[in-house]
N, C-alpha and C positions, 0 to 999 in steps of 0.2 A: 530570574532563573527560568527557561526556558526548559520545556520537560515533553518527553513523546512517550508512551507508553502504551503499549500494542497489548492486547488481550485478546480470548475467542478460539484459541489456537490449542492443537489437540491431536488426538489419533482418530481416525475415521475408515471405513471401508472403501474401496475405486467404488466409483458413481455415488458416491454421497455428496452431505454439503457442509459446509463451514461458515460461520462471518465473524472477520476478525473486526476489533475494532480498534481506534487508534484517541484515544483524549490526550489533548495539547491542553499545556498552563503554559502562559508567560506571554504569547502574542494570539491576536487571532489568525485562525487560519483562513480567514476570507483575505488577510492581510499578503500571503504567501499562495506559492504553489505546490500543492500536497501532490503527495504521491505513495505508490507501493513497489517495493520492492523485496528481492529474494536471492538468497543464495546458495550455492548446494556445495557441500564441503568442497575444499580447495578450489572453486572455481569463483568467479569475481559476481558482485553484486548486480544484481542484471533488475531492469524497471517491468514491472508487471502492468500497472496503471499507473496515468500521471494526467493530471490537469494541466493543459497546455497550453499557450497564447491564445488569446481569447477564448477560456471558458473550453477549448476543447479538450476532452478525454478521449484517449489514447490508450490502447492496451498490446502487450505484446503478442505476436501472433500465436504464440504456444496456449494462451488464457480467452484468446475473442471468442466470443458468444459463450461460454462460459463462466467467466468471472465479470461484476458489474462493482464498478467502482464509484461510492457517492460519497458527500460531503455535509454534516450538518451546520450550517455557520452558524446557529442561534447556542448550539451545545458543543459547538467548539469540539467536534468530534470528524471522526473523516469512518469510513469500512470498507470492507469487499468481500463480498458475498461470493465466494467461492461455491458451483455447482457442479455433476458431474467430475465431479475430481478423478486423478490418474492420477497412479504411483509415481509417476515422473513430477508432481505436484510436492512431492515431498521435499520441502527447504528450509528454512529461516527467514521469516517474511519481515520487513520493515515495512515501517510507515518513518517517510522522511518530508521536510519543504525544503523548497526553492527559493531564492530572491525572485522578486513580483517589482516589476517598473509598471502600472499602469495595468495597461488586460496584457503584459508580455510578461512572460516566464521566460527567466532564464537559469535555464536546466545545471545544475551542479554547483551552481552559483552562493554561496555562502550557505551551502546543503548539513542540515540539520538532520539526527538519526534519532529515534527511535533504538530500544536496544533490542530488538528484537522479539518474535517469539515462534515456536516449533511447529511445524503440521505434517505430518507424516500420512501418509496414505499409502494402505495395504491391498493387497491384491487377494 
């Protein structure tokens, strides 16, 4: 049984902070490629950070230098440290993985979800 389950997530003020966090049962996650994602009603799941072929992190441009994305492989946990938030920040955040050949991720690839959880930022 393979389990994602996202916690940390909440109502906050703009320029506050958050850290979500994401504990995985059933595989390790040094084994795959973790990542974050988010969605804002009716509009499609879009990647905020994502561990990418060889070990690199990637963030989308709406979150860089704002949001830092780490991984614990001993506690089989992943987070992201949401800072300076903006009401545009407000979505349904996942933590999902990748199928992992070797140091290559391939992105969408037998992708595994997390069921979500809320962060809303007010202005």
């Amino acid at each position: 049984q393979v389990h994602l389950m996202e916690s940390g997530g909440g109502s906050v003020q703009a320029g506050g902070s958050l850290r979500l966090s994401c504990a995985v049962s059933g595989y390790s996650i040094s084994s795959r490629c973790m990542g974050w994602f988010r969605q804002y009603p009716g509009k499609e799941r879009r990647m905020v950070a994502y561990i990418d072929t060889d070990g690199v992190t990637t963030y989308s441009d709406s979150v860089k230098g704002r949001f830092t994305f780490s991984q614990d492989n001993a506690e089989n946990t992943l987070s992201l440290e949401m800072n300076s938030l903006k009401p545009e920040d407000t979505a349904m955040y996942y933590c999902a993985s990748d199928l992992r050949r070797g140091s290559a991720c391939l992105r969408g690839v037998n992708r595994r979800w997390g069921q979500g959880i809320q962060v809303t930022v007010s202005s």
